[in-house]
C-alpha positions as CSV (number, residue, x, y, z in Angstrom):
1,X,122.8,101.5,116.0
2,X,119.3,100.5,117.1
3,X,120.4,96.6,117.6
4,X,123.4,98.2,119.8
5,X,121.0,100.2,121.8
6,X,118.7,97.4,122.2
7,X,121.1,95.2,123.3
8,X,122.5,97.7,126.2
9,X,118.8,97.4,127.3
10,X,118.8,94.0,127.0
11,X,121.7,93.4,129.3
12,X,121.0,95.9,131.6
13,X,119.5,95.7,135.2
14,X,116.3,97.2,135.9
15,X,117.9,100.8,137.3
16,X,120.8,100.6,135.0
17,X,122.3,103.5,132.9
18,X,123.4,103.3,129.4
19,X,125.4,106.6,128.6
20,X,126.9,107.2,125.4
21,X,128.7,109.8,123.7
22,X,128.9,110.0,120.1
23,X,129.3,113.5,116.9
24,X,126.5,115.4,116.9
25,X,124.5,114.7,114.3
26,X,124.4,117.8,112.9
27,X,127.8,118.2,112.6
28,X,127.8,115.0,110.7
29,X,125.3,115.9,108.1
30,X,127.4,119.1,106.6
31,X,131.0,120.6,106.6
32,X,132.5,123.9,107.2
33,X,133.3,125.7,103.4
34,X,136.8,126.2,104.4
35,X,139.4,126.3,107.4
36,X,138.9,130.1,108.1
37,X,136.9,131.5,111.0
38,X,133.8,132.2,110.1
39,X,133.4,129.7,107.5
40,X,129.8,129.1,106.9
41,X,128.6,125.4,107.8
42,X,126.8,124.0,105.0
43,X,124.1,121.0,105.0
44,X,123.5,119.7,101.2
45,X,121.0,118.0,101.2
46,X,119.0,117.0,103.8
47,X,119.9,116.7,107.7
48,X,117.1,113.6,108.1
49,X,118.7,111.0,105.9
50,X,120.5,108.3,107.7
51,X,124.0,107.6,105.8
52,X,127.2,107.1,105.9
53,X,130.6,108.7,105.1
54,X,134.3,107.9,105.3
55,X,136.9,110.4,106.4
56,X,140.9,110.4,106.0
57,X,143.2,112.2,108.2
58,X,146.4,112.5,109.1
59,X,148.2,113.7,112.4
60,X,151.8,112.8,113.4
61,X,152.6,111.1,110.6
62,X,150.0,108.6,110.9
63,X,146.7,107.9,108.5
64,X,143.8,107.1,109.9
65,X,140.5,106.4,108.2
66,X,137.2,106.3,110.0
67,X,134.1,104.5,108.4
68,X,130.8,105.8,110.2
69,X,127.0,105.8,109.7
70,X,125.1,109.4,110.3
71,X,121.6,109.4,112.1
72,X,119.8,112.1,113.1
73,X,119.0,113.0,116.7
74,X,115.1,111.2,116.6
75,X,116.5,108.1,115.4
76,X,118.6,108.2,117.9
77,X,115.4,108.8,120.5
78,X,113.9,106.3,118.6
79,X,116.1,103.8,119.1
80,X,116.7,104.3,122.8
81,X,112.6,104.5,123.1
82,X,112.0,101.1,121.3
83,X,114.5,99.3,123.6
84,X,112.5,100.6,126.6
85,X,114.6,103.3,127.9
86,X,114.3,106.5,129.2
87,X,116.4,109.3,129.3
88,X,117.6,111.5,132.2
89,X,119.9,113.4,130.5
90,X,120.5,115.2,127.4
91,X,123.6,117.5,126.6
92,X,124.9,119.1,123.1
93,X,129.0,120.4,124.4
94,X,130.5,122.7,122.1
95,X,133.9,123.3,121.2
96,X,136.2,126.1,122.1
97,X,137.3,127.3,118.6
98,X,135.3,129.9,116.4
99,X,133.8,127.3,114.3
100,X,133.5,124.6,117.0
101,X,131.7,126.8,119.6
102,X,129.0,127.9,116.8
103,X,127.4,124.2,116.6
104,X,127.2,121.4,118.8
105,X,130.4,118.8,118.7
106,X,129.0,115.9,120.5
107,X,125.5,114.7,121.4
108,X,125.8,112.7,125.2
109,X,122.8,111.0,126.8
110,X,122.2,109.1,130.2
111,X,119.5,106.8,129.4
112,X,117.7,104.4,132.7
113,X,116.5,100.9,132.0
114,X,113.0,101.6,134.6
């Protein structure tokens, strides 16, 4: 992730925008205990640790498995600091379901190359 953000700064023009959107980190460091509303949100372990995870689903009759690495939010500042950029923007959408609008889904940014 840092050599990806570093290269968007490398490419861009002095005034240009890298924006991303990716799962909130916090969402990616825990699960819900079950499908119900309600269902408590648990975090074993530790929320700081960089990782990574692999999840299976399935949705009209299709598989499909996603490999991903988990950071959390000050690596990603980190990152987007080292390669020189500054954000302008900063947003945290929920969702619309019980569980979904209890905790962040996605973490967006607008970052400028000054």
């Amino acid at each position: 992730m840092q050599l990806a953000v570093a290269e968007a700064s490398r490419v861009l023009a002095p005034g240009g925008h890298f924006c991303a959107c990716v799962t909130h980190p916090f969402r990616d460091a825990g699960a819900f205990e079950s499908p119900e509303p309600g269902a408590r949100f648990v975090v074993e372990g530790t929320y700081f640790d960089e990782g990574s995870y692999e999840l299976t689903t399935h949705r009209d009759g299709l598989t499909f498995t996603f490999a991903s690495r988990t950071y959390p939010l000050e690596s990603y500042a980190r990152a987007l600091e080292s390669a020189g950029l500054l954000v302008e923007a900063l947003r945290e959408p929920v969702g619309e379901s019980d569980r979904d609008s209890r905790m962040p889904e996605f973490l967006m940014w607008r970052a400028v190359k000054p």
